[in-house]
C-alpha positions as a printed Julia matrix, in Angstrom:
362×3 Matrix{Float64}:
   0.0    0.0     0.0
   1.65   3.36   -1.36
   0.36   6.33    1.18
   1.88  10.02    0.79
   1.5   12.73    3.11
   3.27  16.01    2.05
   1.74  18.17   -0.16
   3.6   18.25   -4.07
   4.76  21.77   -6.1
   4.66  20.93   -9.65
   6.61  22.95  -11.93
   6.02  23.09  -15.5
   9.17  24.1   -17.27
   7.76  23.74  -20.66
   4.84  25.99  -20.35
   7.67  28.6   -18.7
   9.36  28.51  -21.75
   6.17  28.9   -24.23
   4.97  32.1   -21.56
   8.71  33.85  -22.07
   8.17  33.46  -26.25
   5.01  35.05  -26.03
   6.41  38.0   -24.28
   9.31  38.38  -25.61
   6.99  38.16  -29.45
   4.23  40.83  -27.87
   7.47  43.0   -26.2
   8.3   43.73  -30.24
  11.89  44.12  -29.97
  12.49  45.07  -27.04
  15.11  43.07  -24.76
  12.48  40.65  -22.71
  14.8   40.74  -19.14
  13.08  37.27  -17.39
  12.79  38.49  -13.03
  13.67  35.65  -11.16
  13.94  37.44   -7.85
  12.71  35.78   -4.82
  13.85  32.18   -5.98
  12.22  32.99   -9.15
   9.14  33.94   -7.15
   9.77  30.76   -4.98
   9.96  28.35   -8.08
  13.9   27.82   -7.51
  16.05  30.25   -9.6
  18.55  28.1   -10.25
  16.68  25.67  -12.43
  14.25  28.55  -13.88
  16.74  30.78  -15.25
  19.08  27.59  -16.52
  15.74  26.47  -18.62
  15.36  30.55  -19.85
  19.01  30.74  -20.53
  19.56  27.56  -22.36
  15.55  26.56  -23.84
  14.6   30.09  -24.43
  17.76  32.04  -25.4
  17.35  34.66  -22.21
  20.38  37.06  -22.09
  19.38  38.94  -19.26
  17.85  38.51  -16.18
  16.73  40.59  -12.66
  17.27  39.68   -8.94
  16.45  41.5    -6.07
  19.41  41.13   -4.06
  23.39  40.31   -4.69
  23.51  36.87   -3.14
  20.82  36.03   -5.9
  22.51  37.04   -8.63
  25.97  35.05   -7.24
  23.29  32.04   -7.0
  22.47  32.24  -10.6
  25.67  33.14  -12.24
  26.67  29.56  -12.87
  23.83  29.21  -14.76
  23.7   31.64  -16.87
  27.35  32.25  -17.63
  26.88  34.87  -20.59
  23.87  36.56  -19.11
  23.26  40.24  -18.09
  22.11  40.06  -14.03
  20.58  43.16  -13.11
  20.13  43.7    -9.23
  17.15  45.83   -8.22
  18.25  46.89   -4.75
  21.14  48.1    -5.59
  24.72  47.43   -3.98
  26.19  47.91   -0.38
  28.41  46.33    1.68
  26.49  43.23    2.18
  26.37  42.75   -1.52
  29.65  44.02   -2.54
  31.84  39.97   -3.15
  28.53  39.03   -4.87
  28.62  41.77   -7.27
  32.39  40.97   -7.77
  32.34  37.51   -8.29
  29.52  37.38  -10.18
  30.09  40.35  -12.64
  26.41  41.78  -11.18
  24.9   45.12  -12.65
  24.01  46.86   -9.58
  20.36  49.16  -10.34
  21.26  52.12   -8.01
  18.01  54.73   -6.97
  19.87  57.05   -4.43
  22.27  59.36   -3.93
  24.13  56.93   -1.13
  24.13  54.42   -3.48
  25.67  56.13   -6.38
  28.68  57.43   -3.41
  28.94  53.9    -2.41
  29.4   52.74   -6.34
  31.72  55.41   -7.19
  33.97  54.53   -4.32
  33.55  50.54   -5.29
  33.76  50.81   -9.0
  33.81  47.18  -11.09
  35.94  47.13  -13.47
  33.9   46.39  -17.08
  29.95  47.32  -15.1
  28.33  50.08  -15.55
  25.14  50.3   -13.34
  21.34  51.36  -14.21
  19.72  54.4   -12.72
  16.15  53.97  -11.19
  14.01  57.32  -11.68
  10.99  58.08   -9.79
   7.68  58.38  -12.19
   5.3   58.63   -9.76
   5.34  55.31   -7.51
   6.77  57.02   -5.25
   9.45  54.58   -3.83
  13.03  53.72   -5.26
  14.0   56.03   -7.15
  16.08  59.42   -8.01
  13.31  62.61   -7.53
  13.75  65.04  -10.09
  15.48  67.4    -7.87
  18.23  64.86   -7.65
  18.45  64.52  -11.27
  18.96  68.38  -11.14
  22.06  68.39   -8.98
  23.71  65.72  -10.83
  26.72  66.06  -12.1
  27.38  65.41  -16.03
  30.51  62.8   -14.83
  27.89  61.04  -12.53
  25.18  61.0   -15.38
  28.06  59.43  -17.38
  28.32  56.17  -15.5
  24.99  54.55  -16.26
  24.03  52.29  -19.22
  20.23  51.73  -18.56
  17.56  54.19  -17.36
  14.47  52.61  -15.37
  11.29  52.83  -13.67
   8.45  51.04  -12.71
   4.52  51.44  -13.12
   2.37  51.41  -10.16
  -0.85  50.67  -12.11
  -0.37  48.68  -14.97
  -2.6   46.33  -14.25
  -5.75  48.04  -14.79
  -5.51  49.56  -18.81
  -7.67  52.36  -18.31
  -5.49  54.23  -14.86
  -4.83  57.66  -15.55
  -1.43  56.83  -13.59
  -0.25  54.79  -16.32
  -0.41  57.65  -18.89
   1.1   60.05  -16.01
   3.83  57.58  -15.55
   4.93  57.21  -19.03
   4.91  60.96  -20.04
   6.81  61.4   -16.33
   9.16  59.15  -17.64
   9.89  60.33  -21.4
  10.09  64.15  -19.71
  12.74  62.98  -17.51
  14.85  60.69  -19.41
  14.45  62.79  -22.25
  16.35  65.25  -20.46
  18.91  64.11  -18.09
  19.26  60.72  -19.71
  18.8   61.3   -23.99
  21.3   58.55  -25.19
  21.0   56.08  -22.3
  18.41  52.92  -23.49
  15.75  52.66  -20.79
  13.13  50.24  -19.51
   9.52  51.17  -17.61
   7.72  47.86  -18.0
   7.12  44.59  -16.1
   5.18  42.09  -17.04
   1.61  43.99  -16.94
   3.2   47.29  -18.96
   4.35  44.94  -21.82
   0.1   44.58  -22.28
   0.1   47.83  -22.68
   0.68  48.86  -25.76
   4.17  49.54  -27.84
   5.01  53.18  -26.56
   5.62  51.65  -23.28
   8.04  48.71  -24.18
  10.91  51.01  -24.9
  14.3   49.09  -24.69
  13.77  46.51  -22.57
  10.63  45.14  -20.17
  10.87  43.11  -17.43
   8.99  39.78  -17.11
   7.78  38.19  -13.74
   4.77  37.14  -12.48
   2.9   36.25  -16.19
   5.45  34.54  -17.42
   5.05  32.02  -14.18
   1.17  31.75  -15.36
  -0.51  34.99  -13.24
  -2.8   37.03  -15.04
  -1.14  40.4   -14.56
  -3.37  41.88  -16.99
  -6.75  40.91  -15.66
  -9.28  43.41  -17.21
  -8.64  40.54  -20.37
  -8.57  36.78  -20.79
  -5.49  35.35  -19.26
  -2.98  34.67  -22.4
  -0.58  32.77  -19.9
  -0.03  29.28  -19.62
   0.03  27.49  -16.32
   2.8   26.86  -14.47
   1.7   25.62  -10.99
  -0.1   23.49   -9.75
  -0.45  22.09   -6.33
  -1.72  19.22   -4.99
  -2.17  17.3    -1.1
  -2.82  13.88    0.14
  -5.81  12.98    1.87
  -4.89  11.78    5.17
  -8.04  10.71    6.77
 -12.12  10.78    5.88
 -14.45  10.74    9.0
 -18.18  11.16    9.07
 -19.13  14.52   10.94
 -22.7   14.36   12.52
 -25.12  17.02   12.77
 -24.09  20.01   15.93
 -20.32  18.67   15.48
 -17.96  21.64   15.56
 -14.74  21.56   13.44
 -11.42  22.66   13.74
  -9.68  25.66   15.95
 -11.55  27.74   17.57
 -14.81  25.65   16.65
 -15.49  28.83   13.66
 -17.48  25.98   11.84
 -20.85  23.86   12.67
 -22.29  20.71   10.67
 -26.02  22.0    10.23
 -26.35  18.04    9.27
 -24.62  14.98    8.74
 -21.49  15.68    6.62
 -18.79  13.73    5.39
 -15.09  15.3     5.93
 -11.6   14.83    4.83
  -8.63  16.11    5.98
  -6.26  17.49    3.84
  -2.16  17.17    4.25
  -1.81  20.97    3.42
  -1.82  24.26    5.51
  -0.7   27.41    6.39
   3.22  25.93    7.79
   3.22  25.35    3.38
   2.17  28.91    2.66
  -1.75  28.26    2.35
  -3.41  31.73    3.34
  -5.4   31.37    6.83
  -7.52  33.79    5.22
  -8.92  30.77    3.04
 -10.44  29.44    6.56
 -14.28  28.9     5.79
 -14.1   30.43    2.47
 -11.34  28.57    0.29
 -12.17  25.35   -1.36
 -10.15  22.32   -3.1
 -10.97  19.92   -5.94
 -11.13  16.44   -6.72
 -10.66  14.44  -10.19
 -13.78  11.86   -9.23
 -15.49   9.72  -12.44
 -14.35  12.41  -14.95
 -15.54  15.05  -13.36
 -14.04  17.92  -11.05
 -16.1   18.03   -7.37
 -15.27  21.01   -5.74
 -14.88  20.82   -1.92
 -15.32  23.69    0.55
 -12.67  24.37    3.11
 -14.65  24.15    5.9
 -13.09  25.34   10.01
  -9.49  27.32   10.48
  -6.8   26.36    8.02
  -4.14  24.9    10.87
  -0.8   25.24   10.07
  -0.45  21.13    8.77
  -4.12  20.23    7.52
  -6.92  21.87    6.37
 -10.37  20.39    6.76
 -12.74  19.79    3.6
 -16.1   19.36    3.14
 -16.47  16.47    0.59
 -20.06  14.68    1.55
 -20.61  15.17   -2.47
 -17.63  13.69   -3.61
 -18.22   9.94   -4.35
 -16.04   6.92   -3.94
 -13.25   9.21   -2.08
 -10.62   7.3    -0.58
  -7.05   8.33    1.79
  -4.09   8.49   -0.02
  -6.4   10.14   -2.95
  -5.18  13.58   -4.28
  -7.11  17.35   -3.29
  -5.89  19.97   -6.05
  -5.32  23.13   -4.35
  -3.99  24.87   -7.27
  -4.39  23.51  -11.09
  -5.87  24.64  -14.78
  -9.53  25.22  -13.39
  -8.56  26.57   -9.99
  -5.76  29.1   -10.57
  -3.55  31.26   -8.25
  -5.38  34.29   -9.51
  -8.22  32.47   -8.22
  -7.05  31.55   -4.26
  -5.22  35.12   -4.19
  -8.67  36.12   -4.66
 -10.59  33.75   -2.14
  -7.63  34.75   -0.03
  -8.03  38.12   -0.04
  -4.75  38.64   -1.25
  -3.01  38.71   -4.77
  -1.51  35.87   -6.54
   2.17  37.44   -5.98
   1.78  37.09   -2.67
   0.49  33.48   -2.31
   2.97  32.03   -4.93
   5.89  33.44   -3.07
   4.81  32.16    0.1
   3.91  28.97   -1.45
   6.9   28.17   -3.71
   9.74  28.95   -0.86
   8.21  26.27    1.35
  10.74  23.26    1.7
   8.01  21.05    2.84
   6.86  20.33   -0.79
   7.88  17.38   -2.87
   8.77  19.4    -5.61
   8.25  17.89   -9.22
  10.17  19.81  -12.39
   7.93  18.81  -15.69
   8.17  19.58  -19.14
């Protein structure tokens, strides 16, 4: 008898690879930079930006922090590694040994470069368009020296709206953007897009966009049809099926009551694997029963190794059987929404978890 009992991350490689060539096609030209920050949003950057760099033909890639781009390096031996927090001293052997491209977005950072130059790099200035975080203000741009203008290669900035078509910030942004770079930065190439900018439209593809979060599946442009392919899905064990009679109370805090006989199953997956608690008496799960999908309500307080699941409907359910928690007809747009949450935010949490059997397909 074959039981499992931790919950399985499956990774589909191949669909990563067909999600890059569509945005690197609808990007038009432009250099499509592939942001595998945050292990590759918890997918494991080492094996997603080896399958970009040798399946896909990536040249260039983003990390958030030094130590990731040192991870990657070996992978990617020819690649551009752009680093979007910049350099310091914690960062300073990674950027060496790796050859990193530091993106730099303050004044301290720009003293701190000029003092720790790398031979052969020269770094990418952030400008501030009106998100209002990293980023030079205009009245730093103003004070800047010609020499210090000199050092940079790549002008960027980042839209705080893309996501919805219509925002009157994303028009703000981009003329923001043109005005400045236009004028401190003429001759420098620049890039304002991530993955939701690249939908819309060509004047704000420039030189280069970034791609995340679609090209792991999310649907980062959700006023249309998501275009992505999956990329995730993730799946649990049944450990145990009990009966649950009428008055019963389930789970923590007793939050949930049978208002008659029910039929439960417990599910090896919870929030200890990065399964919002949020999702407690509102989430739900599916099972592949008779060639048919049965949804089944989460039902009590997600604990941090189970959750509970309603599944009197589903027939012939057995333990050992498989609950889908994330696959092609439940996506992560759809628990970031039950969650309250976005899809970022769940992946990330999800995908860092070491508790996972993770599976690599293609």
């Amino acid at each position: 008898m074959s039981i499992l009992t931790r919950p399985i991350l499956e990774i589909n490689l191949g669909n990563l690879c067909k999600n890059y060539r569509f945005l690197q096609k609808l990007a038009d030209g432009a250099v499509a930079a592939a942001v595998v920050k945050d292990d590759a949003y918890g997918l494991g950057a080492e094996v997603i930006a080896a399958k970009l760099y040798n399946d896909a033909g990536c040249r260039s890639f983003f990390v958030a922090h030094g130590i990731e781009g040192e991870k990657i390096r070996p992978h990617v031996a020819n690649a551009k590694i752009y680093v979007l927090q910049g350099i310091g001293e914690d960062s300073l052997e990674s950027f060496r040994k790796a050859e990193l491209i530091p993106v730099i977005a303050g004044r301290e950072q720009l003293e701190f470069w000029k003092e720790h130059r790398i031979p052969g790099i020269k770094p990418v200035i952030q400008i501030e368009s009106g998100l209002n975080r990293l980023g030079f203000r205009e009245h730093e741009l103003e004070t800047m020296s010609q020499d210090d203008r000199n050092l940079f290669s790549l002008v960027l900035s980042h839209l705080a709206c893309a996501d919805e078509k219509g925002h009157f910030m994303n028009e703000h942004q981009l003329e923001n953007f043109n005005r400045l770079r236009q004028k401190y930065f003429p001759k420098l190439p620049a890039t304002l897009s991530a993955s939701d900018g690249t939908f819309l439209g060509k004047e704000y593809l420039f030189d280069m966009v970034r791609i995340g979060a679609a090209m792991y599946g999310i649907n980062t442009a959700p006023y249309r049809e998501n275009q992505m392919l999956p990329v995730v899905k993730i799946m649990a064990p049944v450990l145990e099926i009990s009966p649950l009679c009428r008055g019963e109370f389930v789970g923590y805090s007793a939050t949930y009551r049978a208002a008659d006989d029910r039929k439960i199953a417990i599910v090896s997956i919870g929030y200890g694997d990065g399964i919002p608690r949020s999702l407690s008496n509102v989430g739900k799960v599916f099972f592949r029963n008779g060639g048919k999908v049965c949804e089944a309500r989460i039902i009590g307080k997600v604990s941090m190794d189970n959750i509970i699941c309603d599944v009197t409907e589903v027939e012939n359910l057995q333990v050992g059987d498989t609950a889908f928690v994330v696959d092609d007809f439940y996506t992560l747009d759809d628990i970031g929404r039950d969650a309250g949450t976005i899809s970022y935010e769940v992946l990330s949490r999800i995908g860092k978890n070491t508790r996972f059997d993770r599976r690599y397909t293609d």
